[in-house]
C-alpha positions as CSV (number, residue, x, y, z in Angstrom):
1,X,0.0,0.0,0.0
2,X,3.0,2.2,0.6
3,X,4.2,2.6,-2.8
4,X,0.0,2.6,-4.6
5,X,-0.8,5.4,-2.1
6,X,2.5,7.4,-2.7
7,X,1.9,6.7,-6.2
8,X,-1.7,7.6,-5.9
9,X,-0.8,11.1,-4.2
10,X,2.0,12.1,-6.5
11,X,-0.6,11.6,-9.4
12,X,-3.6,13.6,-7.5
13,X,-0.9,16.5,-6.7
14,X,0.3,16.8,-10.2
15,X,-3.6,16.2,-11.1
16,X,-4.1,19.1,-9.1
17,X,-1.3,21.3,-9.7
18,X,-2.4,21.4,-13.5
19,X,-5.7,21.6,-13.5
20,X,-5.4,24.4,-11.0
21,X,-3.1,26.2,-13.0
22,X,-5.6,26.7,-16.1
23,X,-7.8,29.1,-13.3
24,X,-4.9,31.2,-12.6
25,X,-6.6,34.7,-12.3
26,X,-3.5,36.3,-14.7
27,X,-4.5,33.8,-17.6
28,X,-8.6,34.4,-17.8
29,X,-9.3,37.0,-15.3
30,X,-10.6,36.7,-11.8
31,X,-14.2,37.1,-12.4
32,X,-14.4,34.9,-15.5
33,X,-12.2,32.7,-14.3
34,X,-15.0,32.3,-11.3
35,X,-17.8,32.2,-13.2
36,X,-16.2,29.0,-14.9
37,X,-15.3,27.3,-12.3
38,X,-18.7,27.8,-10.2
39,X,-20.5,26.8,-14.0
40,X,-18.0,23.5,-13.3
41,X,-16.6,23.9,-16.9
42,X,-13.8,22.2,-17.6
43,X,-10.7,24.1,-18.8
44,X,-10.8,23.2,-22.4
45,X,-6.8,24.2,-23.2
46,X,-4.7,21.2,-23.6
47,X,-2.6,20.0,-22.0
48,X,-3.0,21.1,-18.5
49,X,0.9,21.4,-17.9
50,X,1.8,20.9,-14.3
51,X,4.5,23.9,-12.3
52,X,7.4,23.5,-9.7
53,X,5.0,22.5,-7.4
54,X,4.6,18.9,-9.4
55,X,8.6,19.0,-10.6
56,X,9.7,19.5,-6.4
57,X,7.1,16.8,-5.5
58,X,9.0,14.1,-8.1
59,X,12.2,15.0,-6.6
60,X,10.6,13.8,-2.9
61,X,9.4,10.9,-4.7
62,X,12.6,9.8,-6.5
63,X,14.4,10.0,-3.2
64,X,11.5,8.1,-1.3
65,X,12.0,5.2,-3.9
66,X,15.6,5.0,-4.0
67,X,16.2,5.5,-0.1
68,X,12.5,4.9,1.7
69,X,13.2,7.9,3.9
70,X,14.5,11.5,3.3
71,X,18.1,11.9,2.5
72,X,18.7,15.8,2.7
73,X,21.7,15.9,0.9
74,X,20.5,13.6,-2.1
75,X,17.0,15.5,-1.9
76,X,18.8,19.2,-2.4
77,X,20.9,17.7,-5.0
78,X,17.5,16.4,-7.0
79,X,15.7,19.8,-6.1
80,X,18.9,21.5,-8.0
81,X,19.5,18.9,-10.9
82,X,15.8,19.5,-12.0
83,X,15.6,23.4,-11.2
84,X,18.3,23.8,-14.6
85,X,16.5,20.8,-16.2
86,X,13.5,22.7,-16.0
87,X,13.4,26.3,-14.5
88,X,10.8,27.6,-16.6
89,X,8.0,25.3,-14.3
90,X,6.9,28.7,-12.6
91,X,9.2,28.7,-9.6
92,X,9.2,31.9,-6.9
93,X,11.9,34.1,-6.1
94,X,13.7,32.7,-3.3
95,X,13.7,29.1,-5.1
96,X,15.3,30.4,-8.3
97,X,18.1,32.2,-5.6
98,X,18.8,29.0,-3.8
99,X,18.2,25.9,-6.3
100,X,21.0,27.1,-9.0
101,X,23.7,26.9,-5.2
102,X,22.0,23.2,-4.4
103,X,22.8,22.1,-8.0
104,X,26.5,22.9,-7.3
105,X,26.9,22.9,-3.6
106,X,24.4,20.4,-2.0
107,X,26.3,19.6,1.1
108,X,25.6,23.2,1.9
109,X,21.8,23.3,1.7
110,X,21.2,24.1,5.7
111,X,23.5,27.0,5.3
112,X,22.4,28.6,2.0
113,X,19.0,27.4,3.1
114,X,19.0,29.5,6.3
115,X,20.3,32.4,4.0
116,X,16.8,33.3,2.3
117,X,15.4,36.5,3.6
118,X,17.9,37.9,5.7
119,X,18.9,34.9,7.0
120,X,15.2,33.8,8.3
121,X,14.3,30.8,5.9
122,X,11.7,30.7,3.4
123,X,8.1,30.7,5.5
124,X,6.1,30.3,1.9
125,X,4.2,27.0,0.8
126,X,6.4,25.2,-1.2
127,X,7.5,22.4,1.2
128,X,3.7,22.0,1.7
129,X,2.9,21.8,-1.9
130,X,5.3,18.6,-2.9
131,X,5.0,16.6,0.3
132,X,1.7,14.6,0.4
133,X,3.2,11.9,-1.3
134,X,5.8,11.6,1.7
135,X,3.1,11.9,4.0
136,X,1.1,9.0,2.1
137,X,4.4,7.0,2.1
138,X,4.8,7.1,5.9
139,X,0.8,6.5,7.0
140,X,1.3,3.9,9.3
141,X,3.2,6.1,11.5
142,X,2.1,9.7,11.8
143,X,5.3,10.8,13.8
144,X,7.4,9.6,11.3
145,X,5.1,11.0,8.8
146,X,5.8,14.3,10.2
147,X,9.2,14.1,11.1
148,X,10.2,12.7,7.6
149,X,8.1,15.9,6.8
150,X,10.1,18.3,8.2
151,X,13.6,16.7,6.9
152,X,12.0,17.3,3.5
153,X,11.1,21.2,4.2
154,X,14.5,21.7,5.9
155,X,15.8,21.5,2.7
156,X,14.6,24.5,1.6
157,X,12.4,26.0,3.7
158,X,14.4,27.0,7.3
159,X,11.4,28.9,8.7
160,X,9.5,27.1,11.1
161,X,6.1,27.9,9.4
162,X,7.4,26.7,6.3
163,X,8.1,23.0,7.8
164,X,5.3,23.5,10.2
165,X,3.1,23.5,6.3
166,X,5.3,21.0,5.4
167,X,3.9,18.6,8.3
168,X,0.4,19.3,8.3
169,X,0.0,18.3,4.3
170,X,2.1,14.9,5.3
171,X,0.1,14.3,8.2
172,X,-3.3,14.7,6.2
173,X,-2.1,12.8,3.4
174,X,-1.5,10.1,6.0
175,X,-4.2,9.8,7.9
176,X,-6.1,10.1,4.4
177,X,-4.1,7.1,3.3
178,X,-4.9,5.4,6.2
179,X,-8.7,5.8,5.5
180,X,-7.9,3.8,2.1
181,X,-6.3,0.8,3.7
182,X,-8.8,-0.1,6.1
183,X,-11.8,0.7,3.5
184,X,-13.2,4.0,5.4
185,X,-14.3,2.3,8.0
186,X,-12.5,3.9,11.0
187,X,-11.5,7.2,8.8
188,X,-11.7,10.6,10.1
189,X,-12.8,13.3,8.4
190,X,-14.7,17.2,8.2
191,X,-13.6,18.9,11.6
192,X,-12.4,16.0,12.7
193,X,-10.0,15.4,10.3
194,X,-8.2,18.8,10.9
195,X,-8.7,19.1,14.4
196,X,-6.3,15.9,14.4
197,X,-3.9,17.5,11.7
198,X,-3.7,20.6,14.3
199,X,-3.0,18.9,17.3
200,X,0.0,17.5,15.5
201,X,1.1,20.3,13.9
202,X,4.0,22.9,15.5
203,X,2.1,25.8,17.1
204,X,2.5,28.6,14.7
205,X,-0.2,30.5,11.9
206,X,-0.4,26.6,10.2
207,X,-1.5,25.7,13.1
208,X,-4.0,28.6,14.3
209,X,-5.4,28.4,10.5
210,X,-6.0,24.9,10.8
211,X,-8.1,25.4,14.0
212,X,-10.0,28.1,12.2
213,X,-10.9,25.4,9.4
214,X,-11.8,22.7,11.9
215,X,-14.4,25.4,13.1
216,X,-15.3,26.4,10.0
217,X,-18.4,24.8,8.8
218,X,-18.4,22.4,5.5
219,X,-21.1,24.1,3.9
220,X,-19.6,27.4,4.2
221,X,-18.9,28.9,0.1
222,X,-15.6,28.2,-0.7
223,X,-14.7,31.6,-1.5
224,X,-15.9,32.7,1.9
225,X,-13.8,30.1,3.4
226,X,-10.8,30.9,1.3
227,X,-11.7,35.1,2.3
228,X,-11.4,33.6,6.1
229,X,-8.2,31.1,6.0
230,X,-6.2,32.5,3.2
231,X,-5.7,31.2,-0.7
232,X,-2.5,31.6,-1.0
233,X,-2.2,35.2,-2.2
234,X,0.9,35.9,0.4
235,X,2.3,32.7,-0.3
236,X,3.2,32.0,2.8
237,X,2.6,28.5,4.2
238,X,-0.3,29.6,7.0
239,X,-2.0,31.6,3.9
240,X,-2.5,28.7,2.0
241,X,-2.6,25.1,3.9
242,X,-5.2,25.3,5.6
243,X,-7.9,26.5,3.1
244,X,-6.5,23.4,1.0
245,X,-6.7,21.1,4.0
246,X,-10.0,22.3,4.7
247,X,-11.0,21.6,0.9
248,X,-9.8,18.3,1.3
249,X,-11.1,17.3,4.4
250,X,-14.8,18.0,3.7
251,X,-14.6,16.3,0.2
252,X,-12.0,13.0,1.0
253,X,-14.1,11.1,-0.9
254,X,-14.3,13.0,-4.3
255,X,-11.2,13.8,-5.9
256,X,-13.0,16.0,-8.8
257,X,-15.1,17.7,-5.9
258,X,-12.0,18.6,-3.9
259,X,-10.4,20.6,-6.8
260,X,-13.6,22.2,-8.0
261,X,-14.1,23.3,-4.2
262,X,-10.4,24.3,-3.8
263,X,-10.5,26.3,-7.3
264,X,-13.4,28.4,-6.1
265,X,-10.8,29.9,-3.5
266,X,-8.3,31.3,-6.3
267,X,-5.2,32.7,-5.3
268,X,-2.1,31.0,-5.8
269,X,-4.8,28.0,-7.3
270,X,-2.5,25.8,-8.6
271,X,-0.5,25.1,-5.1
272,X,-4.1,24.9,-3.3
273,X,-4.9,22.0,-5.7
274,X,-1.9,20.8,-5.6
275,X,-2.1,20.2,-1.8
276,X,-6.0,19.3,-2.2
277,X,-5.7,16.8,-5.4
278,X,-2.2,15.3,-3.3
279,X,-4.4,14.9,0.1
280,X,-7.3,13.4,-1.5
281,X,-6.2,11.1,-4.1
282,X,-3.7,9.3,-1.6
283,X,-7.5,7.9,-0.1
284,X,-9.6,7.5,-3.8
285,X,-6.6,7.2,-6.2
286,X,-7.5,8.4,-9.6
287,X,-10.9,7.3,-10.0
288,X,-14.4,9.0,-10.4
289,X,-15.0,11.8,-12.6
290,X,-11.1,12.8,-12.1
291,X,-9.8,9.8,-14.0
292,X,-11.4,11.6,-17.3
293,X,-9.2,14.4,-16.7
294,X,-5.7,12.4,-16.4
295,X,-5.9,12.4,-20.3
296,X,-5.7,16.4,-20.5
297,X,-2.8,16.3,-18.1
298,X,0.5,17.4,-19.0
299,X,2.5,13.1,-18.4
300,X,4.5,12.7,-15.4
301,X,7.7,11.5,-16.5
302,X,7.9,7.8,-17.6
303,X,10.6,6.6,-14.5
304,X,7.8,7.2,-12.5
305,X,5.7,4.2,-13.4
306,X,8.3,2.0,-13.0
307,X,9.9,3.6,-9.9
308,X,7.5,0.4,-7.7
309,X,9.1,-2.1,-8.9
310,X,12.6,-1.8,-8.6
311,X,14.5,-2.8,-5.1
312,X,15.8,0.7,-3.2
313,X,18.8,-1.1,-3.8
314,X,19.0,-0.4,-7.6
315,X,17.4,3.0,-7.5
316,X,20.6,4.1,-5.1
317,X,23.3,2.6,-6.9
């Protein structure tokens, strides 16, 4: 179940990332771009391609599959290798400072990490974005869920909100992973659901948002929701995880109904589906109404379908 859910996630994320992407409010406008999405009309434009937030989340995958745990070192040497591969995916600021000094200096990532904004670390959401995979990975064990979480945002994001983001996507992913394997019987969800992703989570804005959204009721509009827990417009980690989490969380068992929910919020749209379509689809997979929309997405690469079935042994060497 470890590699189907991880699998299952990366898919949903990228799923997510792409499809969220065509609503950007620069590319149609915010109003039509609402109008759209409440109509439910699917982005015509082919192919949805997927951003940084899908390119980082490979790179946590790659490492999980050749080392079953975070390697730092190895994981800031991916994050670089594919930044010059491929820096046109839509990466911020402080990534396209640091990645290019990973590529040729990985054994310094905690330094040149901690360098980002006057020496504070990155707070923003993209060790949230890429890391519900990790957090589907480890779902039998929600500490290590979280603590292999925070390796992973270490890497790049030194500030303690952006690991605290970091953990909360994990531990979701996890405990919605752990809904799938014992059929939904025992799993949590709604308020519940995200009052147990909080009380894990470091005390901080992820946190406090994530309380909001555990009070927040499910049939609250989204964009009222979004208005109330943030959509990512700072892109900070506490603007934007737990309006995705809160997406997620009331709609675990409708991938397509996640994103559509999460795209009402806007903002920085495609990291909110991102997180959403990662959280979710490590509980359905890639069926329902979604699984018509895996055809307009951009492919992931081909090494990832056959990533399973190789020993960790032969993905290291």
């Amino acid at each position: 179940m470890t590699y189907s859910a991880a699998r299952d996630a990366l898919e949903g994320l990228a799923l997510g990332d792409g499809f969220g992407e065509r609503w950007f409010p620069l590319f149609r406008g915010p109003a039509v771009a609402f109008r759209q999405i409440r109509a439910r009309q699917v982005p015509a434009e082919t192919p949805w391609h997927w951003t940084d937030d899908t390119a980082m989340a490979l790179s946590v995958y790659g490492i999980l599959t050749a080392y079953e745990a975070v390697h730092q070192e190895r994981l800031a040497q991916a994050f670089g290798a594919t930044y010059l591969a491929d820096a046109y995916r839509g990466y911020g600021n402080g990534m396209s400072l640091l990645l290019p000094r990973l590529a040729d200096r990985p054994s310094q990532w905690r330094a040149e990490s901690r360098k980002l904004f006057d020496g504070q670390g990155s707070l923003g959401n993209g060790a949230a974005m890429r890391v519900a995979p990790l957090g589907a990975w480890f779902h039998a064990d929600l500490d290590e869920a979280a603590e292999q979480a925070a390796l992973s945002a270490e890497v790049t994001h030194a500030h303690p909100e952006g690991i605290a983001g970091a953990v909360a996507v994990a531990l979701a992913a996890a405990l919605a992973a752990r809904g799938r394997a014992d059929g939904g019987t025992e799993a949590v969800a709604g308020a519940g659901f995200l009052a147990e992703v909080a009380r894990r989570t470091p005390a901080g804005p992820v946190r406090d948002g994530l309380e909001r959204a555990a009070s927040l009721a499910p049939e609250t509009e989204p964009w009222r929701a979004a208005d109330l827990l943030g959509s990512g417009q700072r892109v900070r980690a506490g603007d934007t995880v737990p309006f995705a989490l809160w997406s997620a969380a009331h709609h675990l068992d409708s991938l397509a109904d996640a994103l559509w929910t999460t795209a009402e919020g806007l903002g920085d749209v495609d990291t909110t589906c991102a997180i959403t379509g990662g959280v979710v689809a490590a509980r359905t997979g890639l069926g329902g109404r979604a699984a018509h929309w895996l055809a307009r997405r951009e492919p992931l690469p081909e090494w990832v379908a056959g990533a399973e079935d190789e020993t960790p042994v032969r993905r290291a060497g």
